[in-house]
SERO-277533 format. One record per atom (N, C-alpha, C): residue in one letter; x, y, z; residue number from 0; atom name. Coordinates in Angstrom, 3 decimals, always signed. Last residue first. Layout:
N
 aa       xx       yy       zz   i at
  a        X        Y        Z NUM CA
...
//
This chain:
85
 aa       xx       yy       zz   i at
  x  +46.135  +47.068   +7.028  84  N
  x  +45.008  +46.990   +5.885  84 CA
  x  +44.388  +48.255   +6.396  84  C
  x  +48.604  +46.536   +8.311  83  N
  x  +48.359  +47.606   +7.790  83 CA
  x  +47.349  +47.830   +6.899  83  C
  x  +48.484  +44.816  +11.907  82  N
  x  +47.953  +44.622   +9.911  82 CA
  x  +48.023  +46.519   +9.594  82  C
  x  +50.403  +43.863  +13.854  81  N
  x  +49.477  +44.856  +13.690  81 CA
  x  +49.222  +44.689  +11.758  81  C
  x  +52.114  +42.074  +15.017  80  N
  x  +50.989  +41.406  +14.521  80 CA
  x  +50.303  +42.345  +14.289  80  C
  x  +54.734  +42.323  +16.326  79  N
  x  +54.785  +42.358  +14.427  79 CA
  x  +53.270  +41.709  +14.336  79  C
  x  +54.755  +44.830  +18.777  78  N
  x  +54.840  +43.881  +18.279  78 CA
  x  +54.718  +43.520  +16.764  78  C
  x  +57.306  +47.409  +19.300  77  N
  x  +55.958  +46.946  +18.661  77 CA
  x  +56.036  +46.122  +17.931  77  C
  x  +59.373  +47.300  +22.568  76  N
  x  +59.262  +47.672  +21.437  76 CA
  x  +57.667  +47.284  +20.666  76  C
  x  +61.375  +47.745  +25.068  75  N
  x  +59.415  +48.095  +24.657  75 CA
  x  +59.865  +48.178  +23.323  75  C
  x  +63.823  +46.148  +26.495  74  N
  x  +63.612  +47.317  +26.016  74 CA
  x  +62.198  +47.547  +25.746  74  C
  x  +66.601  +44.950  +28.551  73  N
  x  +65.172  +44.751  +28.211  73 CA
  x  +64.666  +46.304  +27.743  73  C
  x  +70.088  +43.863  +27.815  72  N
  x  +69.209  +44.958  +28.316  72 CA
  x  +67.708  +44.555  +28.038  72  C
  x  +72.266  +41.839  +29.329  71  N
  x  +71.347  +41.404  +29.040  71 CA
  x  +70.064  +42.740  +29.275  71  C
  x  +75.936  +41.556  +28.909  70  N
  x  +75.018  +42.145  +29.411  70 CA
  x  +73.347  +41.467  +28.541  70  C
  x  +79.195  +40.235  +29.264  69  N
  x  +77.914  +39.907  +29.014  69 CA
  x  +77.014  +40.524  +29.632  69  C
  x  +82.423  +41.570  +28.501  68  N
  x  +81.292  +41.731  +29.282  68 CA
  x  +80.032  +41.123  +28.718  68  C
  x  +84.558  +42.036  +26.742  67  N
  x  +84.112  +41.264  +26.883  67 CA
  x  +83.129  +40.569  +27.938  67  C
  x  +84.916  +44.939  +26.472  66  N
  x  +85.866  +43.810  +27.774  66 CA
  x  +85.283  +42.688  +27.519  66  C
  x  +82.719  +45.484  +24.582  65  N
  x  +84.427  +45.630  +24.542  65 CA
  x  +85.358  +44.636  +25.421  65  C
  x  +80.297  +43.014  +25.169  64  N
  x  +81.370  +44.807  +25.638  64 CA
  x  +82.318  +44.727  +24.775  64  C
  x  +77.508  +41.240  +24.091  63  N
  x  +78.801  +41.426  +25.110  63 CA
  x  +79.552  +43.376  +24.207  63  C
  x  +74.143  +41.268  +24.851  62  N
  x  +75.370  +40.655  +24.297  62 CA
  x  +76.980  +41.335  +24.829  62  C
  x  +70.689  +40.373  +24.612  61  N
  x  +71.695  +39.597  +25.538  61 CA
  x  +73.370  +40.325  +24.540  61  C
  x  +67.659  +41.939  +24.711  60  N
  x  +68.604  +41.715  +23.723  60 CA
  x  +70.115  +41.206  +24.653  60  C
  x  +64.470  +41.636  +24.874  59  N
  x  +65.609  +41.784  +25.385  59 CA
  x  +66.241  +41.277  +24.489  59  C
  x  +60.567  +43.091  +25.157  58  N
  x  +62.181  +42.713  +24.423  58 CA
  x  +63.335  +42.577  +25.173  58  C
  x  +57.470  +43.718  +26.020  57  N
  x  +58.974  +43.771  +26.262  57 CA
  x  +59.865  +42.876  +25.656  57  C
  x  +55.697  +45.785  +23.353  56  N
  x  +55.955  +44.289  +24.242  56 CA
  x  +57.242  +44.368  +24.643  56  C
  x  +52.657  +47.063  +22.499  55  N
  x  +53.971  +47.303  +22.684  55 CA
  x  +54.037  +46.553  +24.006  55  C
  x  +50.566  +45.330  +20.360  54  N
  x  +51.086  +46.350  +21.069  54 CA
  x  +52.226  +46.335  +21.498  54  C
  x  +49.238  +42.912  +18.543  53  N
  x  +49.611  +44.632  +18.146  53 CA
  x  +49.385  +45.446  +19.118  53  C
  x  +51.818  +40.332  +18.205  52  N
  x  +50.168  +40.628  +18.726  52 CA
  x  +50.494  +42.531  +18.411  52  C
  x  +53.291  +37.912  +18.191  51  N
  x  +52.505  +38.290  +16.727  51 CA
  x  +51.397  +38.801  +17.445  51  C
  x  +56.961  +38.618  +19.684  50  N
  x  +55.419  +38.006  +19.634  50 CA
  x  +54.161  +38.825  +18.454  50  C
  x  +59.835  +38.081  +18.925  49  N
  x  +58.682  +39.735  +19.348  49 CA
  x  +57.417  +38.670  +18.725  49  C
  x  +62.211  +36.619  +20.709  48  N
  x  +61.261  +36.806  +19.553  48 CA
  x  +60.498  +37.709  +20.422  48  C
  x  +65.160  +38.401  +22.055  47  N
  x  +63.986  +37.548  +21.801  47 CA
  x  +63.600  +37.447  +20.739  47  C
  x  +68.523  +38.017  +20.316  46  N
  x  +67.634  +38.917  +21.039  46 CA
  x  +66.178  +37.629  +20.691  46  C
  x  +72.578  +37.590  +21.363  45  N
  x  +70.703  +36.689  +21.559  45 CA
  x  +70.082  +37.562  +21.285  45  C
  x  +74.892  +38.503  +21.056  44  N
  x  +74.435  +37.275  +21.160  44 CA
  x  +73.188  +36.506  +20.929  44  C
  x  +76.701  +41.316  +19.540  43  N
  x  +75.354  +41.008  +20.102  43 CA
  x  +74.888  +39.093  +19.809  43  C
  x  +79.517  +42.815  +20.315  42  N
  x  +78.900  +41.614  +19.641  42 CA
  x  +77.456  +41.296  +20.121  42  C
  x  +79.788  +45.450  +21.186  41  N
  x  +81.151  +44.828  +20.162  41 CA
  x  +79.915  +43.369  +19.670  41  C
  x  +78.284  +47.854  +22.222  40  N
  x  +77.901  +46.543  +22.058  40 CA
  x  +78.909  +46.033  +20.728  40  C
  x  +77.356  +49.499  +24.845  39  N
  x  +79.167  +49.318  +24.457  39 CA
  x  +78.504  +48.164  +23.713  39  C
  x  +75.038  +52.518  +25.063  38  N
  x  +75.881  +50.898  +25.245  38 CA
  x  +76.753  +50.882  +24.559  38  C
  x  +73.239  +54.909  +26.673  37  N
  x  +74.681  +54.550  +25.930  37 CA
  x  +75.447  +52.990  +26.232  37  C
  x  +70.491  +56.092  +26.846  36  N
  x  +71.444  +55.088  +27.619  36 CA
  x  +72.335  +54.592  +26.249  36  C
  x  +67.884  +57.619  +25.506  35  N
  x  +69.620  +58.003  +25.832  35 CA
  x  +70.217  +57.159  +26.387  35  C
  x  +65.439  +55.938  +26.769  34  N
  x  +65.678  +56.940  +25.637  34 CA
  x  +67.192  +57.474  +26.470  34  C
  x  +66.756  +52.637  +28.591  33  N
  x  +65.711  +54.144  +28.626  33 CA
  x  +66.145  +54.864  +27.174  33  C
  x  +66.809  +49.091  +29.766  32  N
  x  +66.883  +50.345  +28.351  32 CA
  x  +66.182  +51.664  +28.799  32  C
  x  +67.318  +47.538  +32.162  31  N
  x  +66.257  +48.139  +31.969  31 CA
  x  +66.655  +49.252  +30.791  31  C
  x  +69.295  +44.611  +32.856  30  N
  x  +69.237  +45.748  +33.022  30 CA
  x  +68.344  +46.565  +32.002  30  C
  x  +69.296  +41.446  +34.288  29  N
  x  +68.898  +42.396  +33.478  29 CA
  x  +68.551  +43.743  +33.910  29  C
  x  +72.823  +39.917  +34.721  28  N
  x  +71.312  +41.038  +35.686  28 CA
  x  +70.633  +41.579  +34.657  28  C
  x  +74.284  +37.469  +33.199  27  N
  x  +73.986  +38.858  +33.643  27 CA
  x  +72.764  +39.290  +34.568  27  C
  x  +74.950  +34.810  +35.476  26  N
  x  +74.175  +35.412  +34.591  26 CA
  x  +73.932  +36.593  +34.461  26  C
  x  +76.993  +34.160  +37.769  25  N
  x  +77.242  +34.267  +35.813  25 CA
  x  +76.213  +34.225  +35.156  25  C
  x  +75.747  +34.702  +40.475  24  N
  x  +76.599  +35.662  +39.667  24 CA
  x  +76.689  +35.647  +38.422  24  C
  x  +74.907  +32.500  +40.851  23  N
  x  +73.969  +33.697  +40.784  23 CA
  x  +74.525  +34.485  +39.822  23  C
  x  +76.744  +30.810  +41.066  22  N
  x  +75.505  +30.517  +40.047  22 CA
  x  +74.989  +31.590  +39.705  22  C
  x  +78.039  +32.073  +43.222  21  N
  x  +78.438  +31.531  +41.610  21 CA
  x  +78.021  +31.517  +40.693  21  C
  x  +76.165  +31.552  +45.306  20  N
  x  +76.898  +32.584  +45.106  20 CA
  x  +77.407  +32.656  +43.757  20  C
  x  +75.996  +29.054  +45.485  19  N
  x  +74.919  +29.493  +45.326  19 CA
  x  +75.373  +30.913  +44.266  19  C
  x  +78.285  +28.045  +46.250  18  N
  x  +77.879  +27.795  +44.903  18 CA
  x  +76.851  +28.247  +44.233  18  C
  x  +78.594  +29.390  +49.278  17  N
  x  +79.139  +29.796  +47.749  17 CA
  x  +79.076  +29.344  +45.864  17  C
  x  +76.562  +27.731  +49.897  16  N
  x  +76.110  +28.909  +49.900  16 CA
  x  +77.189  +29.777  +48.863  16  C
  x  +78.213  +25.419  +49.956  15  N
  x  +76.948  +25.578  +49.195  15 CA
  x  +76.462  +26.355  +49.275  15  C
  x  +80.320  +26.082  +52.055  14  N
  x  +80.532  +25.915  +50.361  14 CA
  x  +79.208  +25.573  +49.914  14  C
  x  +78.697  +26.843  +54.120  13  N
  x  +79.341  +27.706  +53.160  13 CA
  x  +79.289  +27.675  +51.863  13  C
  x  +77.577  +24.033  +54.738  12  N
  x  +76.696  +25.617  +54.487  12 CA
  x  +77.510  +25.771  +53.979  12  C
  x  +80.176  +22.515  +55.141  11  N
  x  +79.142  +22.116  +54.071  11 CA
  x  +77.997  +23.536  +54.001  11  C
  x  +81.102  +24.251  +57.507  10  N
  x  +81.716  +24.254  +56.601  10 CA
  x  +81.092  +23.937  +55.252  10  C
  x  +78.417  +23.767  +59.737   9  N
  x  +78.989  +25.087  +59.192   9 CA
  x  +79.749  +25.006  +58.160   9  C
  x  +79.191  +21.062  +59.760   8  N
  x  +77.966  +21.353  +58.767   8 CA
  x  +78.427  +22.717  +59.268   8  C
  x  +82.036  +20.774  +60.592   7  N
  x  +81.469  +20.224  +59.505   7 CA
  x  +80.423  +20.575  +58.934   7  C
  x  +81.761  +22.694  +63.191   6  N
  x  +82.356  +22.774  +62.158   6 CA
  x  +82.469  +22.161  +60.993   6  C
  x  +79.428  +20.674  +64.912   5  N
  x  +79.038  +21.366  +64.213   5 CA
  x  +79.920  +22.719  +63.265   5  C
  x  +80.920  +17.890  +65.011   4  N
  x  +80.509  +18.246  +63.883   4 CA
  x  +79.849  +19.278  +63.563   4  C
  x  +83.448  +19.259  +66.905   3  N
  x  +83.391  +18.783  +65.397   3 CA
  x  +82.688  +18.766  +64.497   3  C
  x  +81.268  +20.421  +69.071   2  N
  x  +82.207  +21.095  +68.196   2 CA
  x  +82.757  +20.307  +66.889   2  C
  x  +80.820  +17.332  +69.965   1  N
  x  +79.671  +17.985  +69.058   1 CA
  x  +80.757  +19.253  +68.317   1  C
  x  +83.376  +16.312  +70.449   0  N
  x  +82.724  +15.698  +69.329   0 CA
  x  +81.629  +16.604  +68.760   0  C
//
């Protein structure tokens, strides 16, 4: 009887450690932009908002491949609150 149930809760771990597993997985990873990195971008999905302040802020832009890959790169760009007066 104890061997039974402790193949029942070993079995309930798994499969909730594989849902874990799942979850994790279908969100891209964000991956980090540099000067020269070469992307594949057939469709672009999402990019942030760039906040109203005057320096340089992190960005990301979410979108898919050729294969139809979902990627999610983060980049530095300048924010839109600098005045040109």
């Amino acid at each position: 009887m104890k061997t039974l149930i402790a193949l029942v809760l070993a079995g309930s771990a798994s499969i909730a450690f594989a849902g874990e597993t799942t979850a994790a997985t279908s969100a891209p990873a964000v991956e980090q932009y540099s000067y020269g990195s070469t992307l594949d971008i057939a469709k672009v999905i999402s990019l942030s908002d760039i906040p109203k302040v005057c320096k340089v802020v992190p960005a990301q832009m979410t979108y898919e491949d050729h294969q139809g890959q979902r990627h999610t790169v983060e980049y530095q760009v300048m924010g839109d609150g600098c005045s040109t007066h």
